[in-house]
C-alpha positions as CSV (number, residue, x, y, z in Angstrom):
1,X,28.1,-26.4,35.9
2,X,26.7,-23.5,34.4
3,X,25.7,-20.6,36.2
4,X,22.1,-19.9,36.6
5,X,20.7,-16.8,33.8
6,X,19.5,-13.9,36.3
7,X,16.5,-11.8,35.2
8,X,17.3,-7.9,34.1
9,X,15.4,-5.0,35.0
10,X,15.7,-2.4,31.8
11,X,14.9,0.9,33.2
12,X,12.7,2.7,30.9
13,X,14.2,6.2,29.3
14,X,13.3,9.7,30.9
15,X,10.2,11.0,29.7
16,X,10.6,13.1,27.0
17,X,9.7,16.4,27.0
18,X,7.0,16.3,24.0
19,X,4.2,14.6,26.4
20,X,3.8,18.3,28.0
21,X,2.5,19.3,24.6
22,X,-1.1,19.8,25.2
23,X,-2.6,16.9,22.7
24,X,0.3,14.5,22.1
25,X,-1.0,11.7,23.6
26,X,-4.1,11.9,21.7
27,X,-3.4,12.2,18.2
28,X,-5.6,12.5,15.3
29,X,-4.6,10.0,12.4
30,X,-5.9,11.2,8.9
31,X,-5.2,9.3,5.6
32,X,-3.3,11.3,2.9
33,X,-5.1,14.2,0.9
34,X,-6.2,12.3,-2.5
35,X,-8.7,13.2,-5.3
36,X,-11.3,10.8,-5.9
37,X,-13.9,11.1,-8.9
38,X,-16.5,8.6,-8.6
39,X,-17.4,9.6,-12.2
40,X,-14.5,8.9,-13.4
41,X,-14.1,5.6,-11.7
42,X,-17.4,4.8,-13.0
43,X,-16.4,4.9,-16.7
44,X,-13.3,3.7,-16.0
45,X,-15.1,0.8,-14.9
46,X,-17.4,0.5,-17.3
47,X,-14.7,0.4,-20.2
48,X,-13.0,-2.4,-18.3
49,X,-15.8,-4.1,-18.4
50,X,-17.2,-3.6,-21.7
51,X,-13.6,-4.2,-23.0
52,X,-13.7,-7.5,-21.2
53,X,-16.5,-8.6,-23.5
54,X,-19.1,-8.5,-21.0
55,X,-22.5,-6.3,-22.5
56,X,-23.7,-3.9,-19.2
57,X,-27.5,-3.3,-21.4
58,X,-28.2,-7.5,-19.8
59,X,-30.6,-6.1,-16.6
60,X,-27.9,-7.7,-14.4
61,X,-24.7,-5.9,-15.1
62,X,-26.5,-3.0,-15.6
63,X,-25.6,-1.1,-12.4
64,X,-22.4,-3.1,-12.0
65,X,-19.6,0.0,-12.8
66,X,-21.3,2.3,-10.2
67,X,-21.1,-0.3,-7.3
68,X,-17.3,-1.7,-8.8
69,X,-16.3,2.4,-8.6
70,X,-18.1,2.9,-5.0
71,X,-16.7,-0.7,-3.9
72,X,-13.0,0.0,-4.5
73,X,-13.4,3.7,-3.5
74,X,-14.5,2.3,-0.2
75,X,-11.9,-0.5,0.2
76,X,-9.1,2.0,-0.6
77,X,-10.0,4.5,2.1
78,X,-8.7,4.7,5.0
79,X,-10.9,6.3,7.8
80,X,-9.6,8.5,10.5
81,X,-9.7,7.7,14.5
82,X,-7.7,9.4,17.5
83,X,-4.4,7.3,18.5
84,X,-5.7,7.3,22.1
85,X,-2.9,6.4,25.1
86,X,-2.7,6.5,28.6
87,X,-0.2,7.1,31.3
88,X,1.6,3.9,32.2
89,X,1.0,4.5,36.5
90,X,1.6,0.8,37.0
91,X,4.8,0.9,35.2
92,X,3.4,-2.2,33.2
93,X,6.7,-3.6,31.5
94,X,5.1,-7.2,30.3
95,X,4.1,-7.9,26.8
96,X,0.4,-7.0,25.1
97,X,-0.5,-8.8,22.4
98,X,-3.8,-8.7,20.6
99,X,-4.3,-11.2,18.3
100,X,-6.3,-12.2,15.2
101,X,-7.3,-8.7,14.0
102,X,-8.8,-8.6,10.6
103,X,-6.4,-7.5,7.8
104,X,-8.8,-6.5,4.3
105,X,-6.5,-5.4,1.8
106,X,-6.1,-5.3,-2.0
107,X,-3.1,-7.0,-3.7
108,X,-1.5,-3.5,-5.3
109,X,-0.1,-5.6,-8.6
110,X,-3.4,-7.0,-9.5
111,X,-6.2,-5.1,-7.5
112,X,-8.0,-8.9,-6.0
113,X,-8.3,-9.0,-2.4
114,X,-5.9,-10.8,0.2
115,X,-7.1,-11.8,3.5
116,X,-6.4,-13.0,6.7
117,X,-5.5,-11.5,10.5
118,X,-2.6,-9.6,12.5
119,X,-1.0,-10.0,15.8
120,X,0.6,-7.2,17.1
121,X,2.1,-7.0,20.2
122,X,4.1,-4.5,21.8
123,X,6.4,-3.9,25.2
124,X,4.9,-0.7,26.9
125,X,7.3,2.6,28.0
126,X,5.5,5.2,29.6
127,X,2.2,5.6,27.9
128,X,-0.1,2.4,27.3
129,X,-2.7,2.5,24.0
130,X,-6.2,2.0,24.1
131,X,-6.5,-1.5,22.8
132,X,-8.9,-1.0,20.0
133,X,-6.3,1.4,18.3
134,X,-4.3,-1.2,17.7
135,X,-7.1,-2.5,15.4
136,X,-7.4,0.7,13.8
137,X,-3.7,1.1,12.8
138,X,-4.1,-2.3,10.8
139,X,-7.4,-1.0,9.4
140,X,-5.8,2.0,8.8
141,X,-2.7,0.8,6.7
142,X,-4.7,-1.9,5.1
143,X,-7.0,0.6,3.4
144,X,-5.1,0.9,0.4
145,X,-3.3,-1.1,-2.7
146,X,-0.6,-2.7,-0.6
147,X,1.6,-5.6,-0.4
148,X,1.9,-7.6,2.4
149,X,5.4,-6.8,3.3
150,X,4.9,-2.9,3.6
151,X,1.6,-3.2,5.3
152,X,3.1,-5.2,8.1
153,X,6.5,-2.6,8.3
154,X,4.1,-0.1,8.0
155,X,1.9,-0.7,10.9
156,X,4.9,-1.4,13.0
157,X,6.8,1.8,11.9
158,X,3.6,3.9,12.8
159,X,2.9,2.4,16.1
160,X,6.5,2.5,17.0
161,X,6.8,6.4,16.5
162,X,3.5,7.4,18.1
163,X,3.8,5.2,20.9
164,X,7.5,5.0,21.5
165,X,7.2,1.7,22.8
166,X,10.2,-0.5,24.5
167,X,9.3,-3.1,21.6
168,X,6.8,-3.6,19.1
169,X,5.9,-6.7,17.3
170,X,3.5,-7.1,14.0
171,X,3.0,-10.5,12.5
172,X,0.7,-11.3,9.7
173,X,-1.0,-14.1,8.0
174,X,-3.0,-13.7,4.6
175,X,-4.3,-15.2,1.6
176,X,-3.8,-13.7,-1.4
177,X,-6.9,-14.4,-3.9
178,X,-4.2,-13.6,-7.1
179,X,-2.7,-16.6,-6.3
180,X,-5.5,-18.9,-5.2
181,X,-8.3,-18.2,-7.7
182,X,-6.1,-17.1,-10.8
183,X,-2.2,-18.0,-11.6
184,X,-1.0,-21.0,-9.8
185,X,-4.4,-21.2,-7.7
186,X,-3.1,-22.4,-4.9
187,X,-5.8,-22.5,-2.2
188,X,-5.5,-22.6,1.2
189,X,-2.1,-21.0,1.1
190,X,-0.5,-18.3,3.3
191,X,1.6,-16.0,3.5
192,X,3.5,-15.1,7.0
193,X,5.3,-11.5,7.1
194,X,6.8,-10.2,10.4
195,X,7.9,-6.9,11.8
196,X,10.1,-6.5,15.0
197,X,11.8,-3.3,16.6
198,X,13.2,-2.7,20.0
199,X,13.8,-5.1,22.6
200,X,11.4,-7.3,20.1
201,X,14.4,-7.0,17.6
202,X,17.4,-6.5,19.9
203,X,17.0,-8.7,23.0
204,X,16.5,-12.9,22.2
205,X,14.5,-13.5,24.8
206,X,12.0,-10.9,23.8
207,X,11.9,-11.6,20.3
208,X,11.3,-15.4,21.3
209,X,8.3,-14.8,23.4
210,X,7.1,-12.7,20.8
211,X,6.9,-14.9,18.5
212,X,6.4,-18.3,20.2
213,X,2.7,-16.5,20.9
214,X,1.9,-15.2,17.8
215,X,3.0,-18.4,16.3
216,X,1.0,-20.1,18.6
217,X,-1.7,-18.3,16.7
218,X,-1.3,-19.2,13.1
């Protein structure tokens, strides 16, 4: 007869000595320093274009490399927000998962859009995050030519640094319009990437809850 699995209480590490810093818990996140020349872009665009045969004097297409340069200007950058947290009084040790936030990103090997949502969840230590920065990291990392499989590490690896977290979980879902309207074209399919540290990583019955809920989205 097998002997009953107790529960464990983990006792969360000593505070460490950064949250005196006047600030810490309120960081500013700000994308990377990068040139961007509209102008440039522009013409850029407007060879592409013209080199794909199309003719930009039809009334149409006229317009079409200012709004291309502006449109992928915007869609690769990022914006800045403040990584807002909170003292954990309750000593809150259960999971927080938000689920099905927006992921807009651009396929790095072919510039097409893929699209779809993430779930990230994460086991609080002593600070707890304002719940709509967790939308922002995702916005934040997405905002770029990426692949799938860094985007998800990377929002994981951000989150786990600032917020120093007992565990943090990321799991997303996307399509990926350079495979479903060019290539194979294979509509309607997915791709699943997953990120896990801590006690999401290290302990099984953390990881399983995890992702039994986030699966339980998809």
């Amino acid at each position: 007869m097998q002997t009953p699995a107790t529960a464990q209480t983990i006792p969360l590490p000593a505070e460490p000595e950064l949250s005196k810093v006047p600030g810490r818990w309120r960081p500013r996140i700000v994308p990377a320093v990068r040139d961007v020349d509209l102008a440039a872009a522009e013409e850029g665009a407007r060879r592409l274009l013209e080199g794909l045969g199309l003719e930009l004097s039809d009334e149409s297409l006229a317009d079409t490399p200012r709004r291309m340069a502006h449109a992928l200007a915007e869609m690769t950058s990022a914006p800045e927000f403040d990584f807002t947290t909170f003292p954990n009084d309750g000593g809150y040790d259960e999971m927080v998962l938000v689920e099905n936030i927006p992921v807009r990103s651009l396929c790095e090997h072919h510039m097409l859009p893929f699209l779809g949502v993430a779930h990230v969840g994460y086991l609080p230590g002593h600070r707890i995050l304002g719940l709509s920065k967790l939308a922002r990291m995702v916005e934040f990392h997405a905002r770029r030519p990426q692949t799938q499989e860094r985007l998800t590490k990377e929002i994981a690896d951000h989150l786990g640094e600032l917020l120093e977290p007992q565990g943090i979980g990321v799991v997303v879902e996307a399509e990926h319009t350079c495979m479903s309207v060019r290539g194979a074209r294979a509509q309607g399919a997915r791709t699943v990437t997953s990120a896990l540290h801590g006690r999401f990583r290290e302990d099984p019955a953390s990881r399983a809850e995890f992702l039994a809920l986030a699966k339980g989205r998809l």
